[in-house]
Wavefront OBJ file of the C-alpha trace (Angstrom):
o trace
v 15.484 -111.322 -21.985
v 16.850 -109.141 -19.321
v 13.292 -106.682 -19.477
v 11.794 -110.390 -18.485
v 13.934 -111.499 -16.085
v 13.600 -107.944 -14.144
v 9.970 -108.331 -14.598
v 10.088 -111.684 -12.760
v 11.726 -110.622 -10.360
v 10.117 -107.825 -9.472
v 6.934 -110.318 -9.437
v 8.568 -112.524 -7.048
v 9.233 -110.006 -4.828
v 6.049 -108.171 -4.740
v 4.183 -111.400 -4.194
v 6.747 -112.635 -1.403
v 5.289 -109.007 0.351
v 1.650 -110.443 0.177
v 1.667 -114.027 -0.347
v 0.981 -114.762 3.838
v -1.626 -114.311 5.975
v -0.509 -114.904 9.617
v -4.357 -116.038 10.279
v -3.264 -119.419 7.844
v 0.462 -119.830 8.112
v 1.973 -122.909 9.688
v 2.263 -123.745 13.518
v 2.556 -127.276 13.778
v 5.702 -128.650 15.434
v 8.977 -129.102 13.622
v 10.019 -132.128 15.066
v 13.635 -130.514 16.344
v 12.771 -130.656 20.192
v 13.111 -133.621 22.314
v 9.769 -135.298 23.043
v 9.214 -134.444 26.693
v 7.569 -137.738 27.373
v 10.694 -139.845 25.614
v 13.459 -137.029 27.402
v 13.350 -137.233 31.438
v 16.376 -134.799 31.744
v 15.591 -131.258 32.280
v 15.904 -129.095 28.829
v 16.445 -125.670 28.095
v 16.582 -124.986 24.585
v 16.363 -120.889 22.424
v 15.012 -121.007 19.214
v 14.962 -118.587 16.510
v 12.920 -118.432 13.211
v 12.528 -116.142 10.548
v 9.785 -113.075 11.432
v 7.093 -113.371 9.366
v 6.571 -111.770 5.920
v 9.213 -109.117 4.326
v 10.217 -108.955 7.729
v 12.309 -112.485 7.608
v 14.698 -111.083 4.766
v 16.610 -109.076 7.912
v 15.527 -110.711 11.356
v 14.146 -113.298 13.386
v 12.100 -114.363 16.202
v 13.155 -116.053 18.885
v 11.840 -117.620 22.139
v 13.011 -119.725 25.061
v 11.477 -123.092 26.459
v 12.595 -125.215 29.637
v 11.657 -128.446 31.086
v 12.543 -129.573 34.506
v 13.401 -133.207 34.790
v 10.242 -135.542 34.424
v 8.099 -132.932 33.573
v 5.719 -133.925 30.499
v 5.814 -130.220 29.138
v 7.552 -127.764 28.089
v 7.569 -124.202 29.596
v 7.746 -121.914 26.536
v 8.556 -118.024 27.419
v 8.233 -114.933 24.568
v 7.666 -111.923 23.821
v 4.925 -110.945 21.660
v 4.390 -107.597 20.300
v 0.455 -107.770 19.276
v -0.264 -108.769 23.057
v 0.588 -105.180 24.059
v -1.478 -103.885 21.566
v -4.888 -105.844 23.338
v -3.836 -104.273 26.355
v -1.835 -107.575 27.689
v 1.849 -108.429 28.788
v 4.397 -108.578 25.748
v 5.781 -111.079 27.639
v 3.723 -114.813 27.802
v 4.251 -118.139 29.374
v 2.641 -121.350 28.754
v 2.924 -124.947 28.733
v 3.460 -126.920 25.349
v 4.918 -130.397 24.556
v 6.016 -128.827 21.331
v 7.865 -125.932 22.127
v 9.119 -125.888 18.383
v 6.653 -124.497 16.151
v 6.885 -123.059 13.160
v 6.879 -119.253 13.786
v 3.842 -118.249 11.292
v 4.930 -120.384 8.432
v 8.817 -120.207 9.472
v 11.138 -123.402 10.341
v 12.519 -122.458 13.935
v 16.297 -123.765 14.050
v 17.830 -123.967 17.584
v 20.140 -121.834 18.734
v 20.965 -122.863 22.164
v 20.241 -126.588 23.775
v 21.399 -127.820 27.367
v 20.577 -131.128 28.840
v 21.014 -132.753 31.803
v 22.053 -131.630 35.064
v 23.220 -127.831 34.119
v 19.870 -127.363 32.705
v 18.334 -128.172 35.821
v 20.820 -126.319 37.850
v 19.705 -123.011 35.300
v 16.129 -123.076 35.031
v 15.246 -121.456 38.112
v 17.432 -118.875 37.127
v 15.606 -118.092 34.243
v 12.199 -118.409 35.966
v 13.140 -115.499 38.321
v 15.060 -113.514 35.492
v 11.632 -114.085 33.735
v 9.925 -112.645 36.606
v 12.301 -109.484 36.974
v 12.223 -108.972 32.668
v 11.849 -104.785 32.891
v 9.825 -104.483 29.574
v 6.952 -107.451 30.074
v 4.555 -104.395 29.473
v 6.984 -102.470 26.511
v 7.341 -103.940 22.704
v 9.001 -101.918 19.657
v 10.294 -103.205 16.882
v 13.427 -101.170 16.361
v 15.453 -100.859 18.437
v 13.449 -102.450 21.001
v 12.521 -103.957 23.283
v 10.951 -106.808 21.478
v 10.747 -110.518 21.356
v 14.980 -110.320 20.807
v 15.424 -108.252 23.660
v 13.910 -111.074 25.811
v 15.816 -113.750 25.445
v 19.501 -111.608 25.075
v 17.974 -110.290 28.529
v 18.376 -113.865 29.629
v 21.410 -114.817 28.416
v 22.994 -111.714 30.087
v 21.299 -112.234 33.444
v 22.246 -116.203 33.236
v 25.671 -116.362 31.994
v 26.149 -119.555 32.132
v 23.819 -120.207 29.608
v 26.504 -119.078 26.682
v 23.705 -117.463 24.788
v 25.232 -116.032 21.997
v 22.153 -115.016 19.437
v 22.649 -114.286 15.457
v 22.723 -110.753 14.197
v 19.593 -111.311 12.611
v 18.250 -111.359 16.190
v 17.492 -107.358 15.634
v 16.545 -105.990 19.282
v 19.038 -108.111 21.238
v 21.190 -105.227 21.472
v 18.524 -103.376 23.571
v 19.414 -105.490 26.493
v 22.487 -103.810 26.844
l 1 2 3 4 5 6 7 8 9 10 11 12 13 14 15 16 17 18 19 20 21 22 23 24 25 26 27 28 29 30 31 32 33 34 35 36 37 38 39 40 41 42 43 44 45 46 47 48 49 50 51 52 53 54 55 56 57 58 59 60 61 62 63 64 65 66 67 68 69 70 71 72 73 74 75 76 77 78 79 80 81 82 83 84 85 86 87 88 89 90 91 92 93 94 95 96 97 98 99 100 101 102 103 104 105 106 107 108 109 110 111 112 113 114 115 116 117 118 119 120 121 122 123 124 125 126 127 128 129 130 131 132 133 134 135 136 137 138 139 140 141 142 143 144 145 146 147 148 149 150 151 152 153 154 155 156 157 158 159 160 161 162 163 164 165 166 167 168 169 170 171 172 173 174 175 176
């Protein structure tokens, strides 16, 4: 019984090591962030999903997205280590009305959401803390700087925020 239960396991783990291909895995929205065409208020929200494969037992992922008041998008700002290796910024912009997707196959969960007002008053913050972001050209996954590193970056350069990220957020302490 035991010999079969270790066996099992073992199986289990192996086959949670190799049972994802990024190329397949989920992106569609998870329905968490606030429809941009219901919400007029400007939004900033952080999210944070598990990295894909083994690498989600011990940290995730995590990413920042604003929206000024009225706008019908979402501006959605990462870092993204397989951009430096084509030669491109680890850091990327863009424009979404779902700034919530999965993460390759991973439920994002939000970590951080202002509304209102004080979101407004913050978002051009972050837009020129974006701009100034030392590493947009750098990406390492231990210790850093990677897609952590960005947004604990922000939250250190915009106070006010109160960004306080998990320790699974491996990389955040790069910032310092």
């Amino acid at each position: 019984m035991k010999k079969r239960l270790t066996i099992l396991a073992l199986a289990a783990l192996i086959s949670a090591c190799s049972n994802s291909d990024w190329r397949t895995a989920s992106r569609e929205p998870a329905g968490i962030a606030p429809d941009p065409q219901q919400e007029q208020a400007a939004v900033i929200e952080v999210y944070g999903a598990d990295a894909f494969s083994w690498r989600g037992w011990f940290a995730i992922h995590t990413w920042i997205a604003t929206k000024e008041a009225g706008a019908d998008q979402y501006k959605v700002h990462e870092v993204v280590g397989w951009r430096v290796q084509r030669g491109q910024s680890a850091l990327y912009s863009y424009n979404t009305a779902t700034p919530d997707r999965y993460w390759f196959g991973a439920k994002p969960e939000k970590l951080l959401s202002i509304k209102g007002e004080k979101a407004a008053e913050l978002i051009p913050k972050i837009d020129k803390e974006v701009e100034d972001y030392p590493w947009k050209n750098d990406y390492k996954v231990f210790p850093g700087p990677n897609s952590n590193t960005f947004p604990a970056w922000i939250g250190q350069k915009v106070p006010e925020l109160g960004l306080d990220l998990p320790f699974s957020a491996i990389g955040s302490g790069y910032a310092d």
